[in-house]
Structure formats: C-alpha cells, structure tokens
C-alpha positions, -999 to 999 in steps of 0.1 A, spaced: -60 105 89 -58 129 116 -26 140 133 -37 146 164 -39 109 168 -15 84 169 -8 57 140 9 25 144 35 21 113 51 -13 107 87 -12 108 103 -43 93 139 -26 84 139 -26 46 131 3 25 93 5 19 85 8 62 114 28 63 106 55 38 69 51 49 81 57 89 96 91 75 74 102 53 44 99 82 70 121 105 79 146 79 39 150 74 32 159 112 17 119 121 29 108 159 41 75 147 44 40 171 66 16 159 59 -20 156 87 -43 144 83 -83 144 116 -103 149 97 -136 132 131 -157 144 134 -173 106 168 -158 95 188 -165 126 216 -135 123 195 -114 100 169 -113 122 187 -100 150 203 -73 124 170 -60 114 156 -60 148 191 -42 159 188 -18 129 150 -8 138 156 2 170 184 22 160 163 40 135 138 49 162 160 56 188 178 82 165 138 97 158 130 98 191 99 75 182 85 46 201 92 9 192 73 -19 202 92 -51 195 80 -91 195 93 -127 188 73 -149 176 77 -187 173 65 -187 137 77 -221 129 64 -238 157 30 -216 155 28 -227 111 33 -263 123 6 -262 152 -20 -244 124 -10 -263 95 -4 -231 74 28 -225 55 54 -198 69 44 -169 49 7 -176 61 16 -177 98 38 -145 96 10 -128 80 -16 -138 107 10 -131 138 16 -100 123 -21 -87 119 -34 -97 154 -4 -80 171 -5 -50 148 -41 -48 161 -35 -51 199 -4 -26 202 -26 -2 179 -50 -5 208 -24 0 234 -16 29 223 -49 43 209 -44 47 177 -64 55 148 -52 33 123 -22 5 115 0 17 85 17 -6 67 40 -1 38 24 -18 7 32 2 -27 26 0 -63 50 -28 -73 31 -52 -41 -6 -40 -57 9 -58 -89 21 -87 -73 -10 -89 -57 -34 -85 -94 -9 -112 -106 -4 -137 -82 -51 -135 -75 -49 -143 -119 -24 -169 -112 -46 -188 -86 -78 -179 -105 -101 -148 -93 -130 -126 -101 -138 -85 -92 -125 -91 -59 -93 -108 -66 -82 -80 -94 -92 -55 -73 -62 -59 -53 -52 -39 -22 -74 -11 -9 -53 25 4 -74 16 34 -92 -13 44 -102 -43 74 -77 -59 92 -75 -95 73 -69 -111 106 -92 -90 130 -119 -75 107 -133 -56 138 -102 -41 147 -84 -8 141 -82 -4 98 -51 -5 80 -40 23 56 -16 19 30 -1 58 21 29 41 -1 2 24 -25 3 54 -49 44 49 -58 69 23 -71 93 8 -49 118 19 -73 109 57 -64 107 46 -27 145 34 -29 155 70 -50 140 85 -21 159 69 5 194 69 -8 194 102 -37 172 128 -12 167 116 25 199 101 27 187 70 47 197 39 48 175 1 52 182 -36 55 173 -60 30 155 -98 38 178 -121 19 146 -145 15 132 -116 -11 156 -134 -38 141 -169 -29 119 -175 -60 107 -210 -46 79 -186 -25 53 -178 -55 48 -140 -45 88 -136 -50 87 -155 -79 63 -129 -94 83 -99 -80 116 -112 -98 90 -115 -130 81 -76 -126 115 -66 -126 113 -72 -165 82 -48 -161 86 -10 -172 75 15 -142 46 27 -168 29 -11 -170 34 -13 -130 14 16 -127 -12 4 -154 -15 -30 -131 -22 -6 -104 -43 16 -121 -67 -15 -133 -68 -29 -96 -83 4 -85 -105 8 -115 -115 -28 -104 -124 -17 -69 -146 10 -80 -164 -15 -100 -171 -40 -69 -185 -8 -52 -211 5 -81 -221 -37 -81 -225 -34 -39 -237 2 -40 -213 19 -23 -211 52 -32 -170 53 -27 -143 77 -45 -133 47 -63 -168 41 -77 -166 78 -87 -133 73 -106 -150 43 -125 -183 61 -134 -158 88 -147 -132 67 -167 -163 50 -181 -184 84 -193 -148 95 -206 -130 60 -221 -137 72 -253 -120 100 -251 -86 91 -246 -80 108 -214 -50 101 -194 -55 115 -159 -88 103 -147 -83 108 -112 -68 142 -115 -102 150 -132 -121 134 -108 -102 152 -79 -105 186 -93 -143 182 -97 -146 170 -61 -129 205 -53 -153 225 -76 -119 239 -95 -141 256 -122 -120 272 -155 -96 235 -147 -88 220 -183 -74 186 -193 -63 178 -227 -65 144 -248 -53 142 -285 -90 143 -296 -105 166 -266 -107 191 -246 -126 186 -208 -133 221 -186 -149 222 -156 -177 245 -152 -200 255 -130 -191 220 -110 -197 202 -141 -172 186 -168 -180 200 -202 -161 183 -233 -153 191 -266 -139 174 -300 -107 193 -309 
C-alpha cells in the first residue's frame, strides 16, 4: 500500500482492529477509522462504541461512526444476523473509504479467522475456492467494484496479536460477549481451535494459501501465490520448511542465500535455486 494515501481500518474495539489500527500508524499509514455500533448488545454496544472513540481521540485519528438497524434490516432481507452485519458492514466500509479517498479498506482478519474460514467452507462442503480461504487482499464481497480490502493481520495468530497488545504496546481492547456463544457455527469452530496448537493453525493457513496459488495456475493468473505453489511443488520432495522465504529471496535475486532441509541443501545462484542431496 502506499502511505501517501489514506486507508480505511475497521475499528470494532477488540484486539485484532485494535493491534491492526496501531500497527498501520507505527508503519507510517494515515489511517480513517470506521467503527459500526450494530445496536445487538444493548450496553455493550455503547461501551465499544465509547471505547473506540476514546482510542482515536487519544491517536489523534479520525472516526467515522454508524448505527445500523441490523435486526430490523436481517428481518426485511430474510438473512440471519451475522449475514446482515456482514453486508452493512461492507457497503458502508466502501462508501466512507470513498469519502475519504482512500486506497484500500483494512480489516483485521488473522491466522486463527483463515482457519475458521478452511473449516467452517469443509463443514458446509467446498472445492479450490472454499479451502482457499481469505486472500491478504481481495474484492469487496458486498461491492465487488468498490475500493479492495487488505488483510495485513492474516500472517499472525490471534494469540500473538493479544501478546502484542498487553506484554509490548501496553494497550488495552473490549471483548464481544457473543464470541463465547457457540450456537453461531463460526464460534463454535473458534472454541474447537482453541484445542489447536499455534503450529497446526499455521499449517491450516499455510494450506489455504497453497490452495489459492492453485486456483490461480488453474485460471492463469500469474500471482505470488501461484509462484509459492509452483515452488512448494518443484521442492515437496525435499522436505523444505520455508517455502515462501525461498520464494521471496529469489524474487529479490539474493544470490549466495542458503536454506537447509534434513536431506538438502537449496542456494540461489545466479537468480536460480540450485539443490543438492546432503
């Protein structure tokens, strides 16, 4: 992204958009606020609302706030709750983004949501698509020809993002009391991957972008994902751990770079990977 553009972030108060408003200002990003008071937690609602502009008021960074109706909006479309927030959401993200001229809408989705996503798309029944989960950057699901949404947080854990907060920012967040309610399928599968080590979250993650890359070579996009799967395929074999680091540092040209497996040895040269048995 460039930072001599705006981005819209989307604040809801807990500790993924919080860590993800910070981390865009620590980077250099001029950041616009957008936090939606959906009006489905009576108190809590307010709270978050209250603690979001509190937040932004102390960072000097501009909030745009709305109500929505959800219930009475679910009802009129005949879409469950979670469905309505998710389209209200979207469309406004989009318009304020526009407001403001901004290059993109970030939103806070991380490693643990890309699992939930893989598992809950098996659950229902998928294909390529389905497992390839969320994109770092991708359409607006609700206005395909509006401004893109980016996803910076999709690379961590939200454990890490919570260490981050409290053990070396110091920040605080607010958490939705509905997370715990495991009547809503998605939290259902979230309180499931709690029994999940931080190692398999990142494998689900790992195989939803391997899976991307794979719908790409099929389409024939030439993408960095399809690189990373044209890669990880010439190298499975091998027993290589850090197929994307590989990948990156032949993007970069970073000739004499080295990466070790229990069975081989890859070094770039010359712009080209050369491996060896040990």
């Amino acid at each position: 992204m460039d930072k001599d553009q705006p981005v819209l972030v989307g604040v809801s108060g807990g500790a993924d958009s919080v860590a993800l408003l910070d981390v865009l200002l620590r980077a250099g990003y001029t950041c616009i606020a957008a936090h939606c008071n959906f009006q489905l937690r009576g108190a809590e609602s307010e709270r978050d609302e209250a603690f979001v502009r509190s937040l932004c008021g102390e960072r000097d960074v501009t909030l745009e706030t709305i109500r929505f109706n959800t219930e009475t909006y679910a009802h009129a479309q005949r879409v469950s709750i979670e469905v309505a927030a998710r389209e209200l959401r979207y469309r406004w993200f989009d318009e304020i983004a526009r407001q403001h001229h901004c290059q993109a809408v970030c939103v806070a989705h991380h490693q643990n949501d890309q699992a939930e996503t893989v598992l809950l798309n098996l659950k229902r029944g998928t294909g390529l698509r389905g497992l390839a989960g969320m994109r770092p950057k991708s359409a607006n699901p609700i206005v395909p020809e509006g401004m893109p949404i980016v996803r910076p947080l999709l690379c961590t854990t939200h454990d890490y993002i919570e260490h981050y907060l409290r053990d070396i920012r110091g920040i605080g967040w607010v958490t939705d009391s509905t997370n715990s309610d495991t009547t809503i399928t998605r939290n259902a599968i979230r309180e499931q991957l709690k029994s999940y080590s931080k190692a398999e979250i990142e494998h689900l993650a790992q195989t939803a972008e391997y899976m991307q890359g794979y719908v790409d070579i099929i389409e024939g996009k030439d993408t960095r994902e399809a690189g990373i799967v044209k890669l990880y395929e010439q190298l499975r074999e091998c027993g290589f751990a850090e197929i994307e680091k590989i990948y990156e540092a032949l993007q970069r040209g970073e000739g004499g770079k080295t990466f070790r497996s229990k069975t081989h040895v890859a070094t770039i040269k010359k712009k080209q990977l050369c491996v060896t048995s040990v």
